[in-house]
N, C-alpha and C positions, 0 to 999 in steps of 0.2 A: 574512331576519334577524329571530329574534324580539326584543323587548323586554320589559320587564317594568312593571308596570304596579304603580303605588303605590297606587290606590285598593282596598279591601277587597273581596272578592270578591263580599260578601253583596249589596252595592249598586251592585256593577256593572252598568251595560246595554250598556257599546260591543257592537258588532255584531262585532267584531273581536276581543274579548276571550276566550281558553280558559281555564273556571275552572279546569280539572283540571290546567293547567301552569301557568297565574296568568301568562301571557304573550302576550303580543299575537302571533297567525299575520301578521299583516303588519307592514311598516315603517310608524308611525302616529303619525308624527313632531307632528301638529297638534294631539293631545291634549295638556293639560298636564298631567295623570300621566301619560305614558309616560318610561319609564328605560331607556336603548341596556344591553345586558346588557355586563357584563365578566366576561371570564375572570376563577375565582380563581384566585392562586397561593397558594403553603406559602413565607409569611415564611424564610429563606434564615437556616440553623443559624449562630448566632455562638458559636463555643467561648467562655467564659467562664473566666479562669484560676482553679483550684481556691484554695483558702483557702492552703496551704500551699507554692506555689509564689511566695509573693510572699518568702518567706525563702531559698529559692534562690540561691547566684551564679553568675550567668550571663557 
């Protein structure tokens, strides 16, 4: 499980650090910049009622 790693690449030295994925190859939980990675997701479509259906009876 990689993690990602908050310090700048340019000054990094961990032994453990990949700059080319900016992600630590091991679990490296003792550093304090390391960040456990999260999946993103796509915030979840909320329809919005159009301007002109607020005059509608329903």
């Amino acid at each position: 499980m990689a993690g990602n790693c908050e310090l700048h690449p340019d000054i990094n030295q961990c032994p453990h650090f990949e700059p080319i994925k900016g992600e630590y190859c091991i679990k490296n939980e003792f550093c304090g910049f390391y960040g456990k990675s999260k999946p993103q997701t796509e915030p979840k479509y909320i329809r919005q009622p159009r301007w002109y259906e607020k005059y509608y009876k329903k």
